[in-house]
C-alpha positions as YAML, in Angstrom:
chain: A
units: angstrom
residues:
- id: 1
  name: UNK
  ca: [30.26, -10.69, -3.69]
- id: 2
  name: UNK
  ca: [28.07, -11.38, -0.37]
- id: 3
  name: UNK
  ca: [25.34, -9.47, 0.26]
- id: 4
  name: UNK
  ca: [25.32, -6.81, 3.45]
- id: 5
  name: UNK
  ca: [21.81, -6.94, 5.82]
- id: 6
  name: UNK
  ca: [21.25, -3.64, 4.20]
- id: 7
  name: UNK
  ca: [21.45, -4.65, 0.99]
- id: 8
  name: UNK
  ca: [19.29, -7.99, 1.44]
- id: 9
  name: UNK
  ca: [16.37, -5.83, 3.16]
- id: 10
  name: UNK
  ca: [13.74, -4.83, 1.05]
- id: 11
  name: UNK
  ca: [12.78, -1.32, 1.37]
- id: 12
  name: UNK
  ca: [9.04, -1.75, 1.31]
- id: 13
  name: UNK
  ca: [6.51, -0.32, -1.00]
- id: 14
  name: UNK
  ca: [6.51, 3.05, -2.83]
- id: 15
  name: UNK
  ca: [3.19, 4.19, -3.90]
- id: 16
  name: UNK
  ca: [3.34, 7.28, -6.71]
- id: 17
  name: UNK
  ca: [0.65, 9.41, -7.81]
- id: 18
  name: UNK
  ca: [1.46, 11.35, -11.45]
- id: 19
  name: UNK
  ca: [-0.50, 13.96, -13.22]
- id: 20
  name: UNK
  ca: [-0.37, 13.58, -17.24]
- id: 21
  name: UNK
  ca: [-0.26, 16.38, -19.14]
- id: 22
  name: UNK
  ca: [-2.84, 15.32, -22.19]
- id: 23
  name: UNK
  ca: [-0.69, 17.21, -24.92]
- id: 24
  name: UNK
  ca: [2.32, 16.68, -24.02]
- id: 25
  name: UNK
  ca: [2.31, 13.26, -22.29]
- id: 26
  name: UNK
  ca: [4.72, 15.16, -19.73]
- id: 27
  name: UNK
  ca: [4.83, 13.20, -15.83]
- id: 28
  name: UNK
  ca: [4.54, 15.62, -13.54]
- id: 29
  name: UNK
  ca: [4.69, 13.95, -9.28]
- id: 30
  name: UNK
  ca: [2.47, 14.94, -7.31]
- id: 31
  name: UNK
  ca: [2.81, 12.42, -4.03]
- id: 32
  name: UNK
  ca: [4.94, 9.51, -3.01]
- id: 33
  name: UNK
  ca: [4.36, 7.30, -0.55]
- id: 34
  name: UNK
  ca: [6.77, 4.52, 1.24]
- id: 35
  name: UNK
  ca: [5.54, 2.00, 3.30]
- id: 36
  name: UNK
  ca: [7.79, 0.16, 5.37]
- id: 37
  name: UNK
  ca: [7.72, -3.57, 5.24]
- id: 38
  name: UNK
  ca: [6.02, -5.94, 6.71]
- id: 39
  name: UNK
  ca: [7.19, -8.26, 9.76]
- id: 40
  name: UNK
  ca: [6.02, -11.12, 7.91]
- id: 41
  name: UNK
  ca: [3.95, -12.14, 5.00]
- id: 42
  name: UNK
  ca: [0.22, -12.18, 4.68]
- id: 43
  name: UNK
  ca: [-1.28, -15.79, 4.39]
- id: 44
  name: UNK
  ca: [-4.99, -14.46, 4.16]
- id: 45
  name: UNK
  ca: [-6.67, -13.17, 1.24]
- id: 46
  name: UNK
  ca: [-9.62, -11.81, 3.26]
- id: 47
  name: UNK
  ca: [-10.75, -8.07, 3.39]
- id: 48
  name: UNK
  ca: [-10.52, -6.48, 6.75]
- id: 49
  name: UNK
  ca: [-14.07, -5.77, 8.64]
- id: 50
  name: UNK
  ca: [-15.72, -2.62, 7.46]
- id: 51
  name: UNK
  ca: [-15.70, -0.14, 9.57]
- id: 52
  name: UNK
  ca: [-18.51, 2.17, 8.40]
- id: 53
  name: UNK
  ca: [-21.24, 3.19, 10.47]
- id: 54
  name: UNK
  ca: [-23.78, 1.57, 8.71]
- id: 55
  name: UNK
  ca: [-22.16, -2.13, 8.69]
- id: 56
  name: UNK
  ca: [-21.21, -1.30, 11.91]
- id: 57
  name: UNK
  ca: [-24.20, -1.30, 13.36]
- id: 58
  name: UNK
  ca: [-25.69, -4.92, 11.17]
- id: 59
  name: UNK
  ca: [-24.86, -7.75, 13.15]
- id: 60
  name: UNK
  ca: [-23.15, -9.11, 9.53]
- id: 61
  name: UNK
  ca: [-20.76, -6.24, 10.10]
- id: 62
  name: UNK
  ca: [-19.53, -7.27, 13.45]
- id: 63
  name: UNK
  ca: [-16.50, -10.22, 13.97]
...
């Protein structure tokens, strides 16, 4: 059976935050996040510049 474009499309990332009840192990949501995805794939493990303003302002914080 072929595949449709909106089937083939992946739908990005989903990011879920739970709260566990200790005593009863019970899941309870309490955010959910979707991210849609990305035009193309990332080929660079580096971090991103930080942004503070303390590195900011040392000439090692600036690209």
């Amino acid at each position: 059976m072929p595949t449709t474009d909106s089937e083939s499309t992946h739908p990005g990332l989903t990011i879920e935050v739970y709260r566990i009840n200790p005593e009863t192990l019970e899941r309870t949501p309490v955010r959910s996040v979707t991210f849609a995805p990305s035009d193309a794939p990332v080929y660079s493990l580096e971090f991103p510049p930080c942004e503070c303003p303390r590195c900011r302002t040392r000439p090692w914080g600036i690209r």
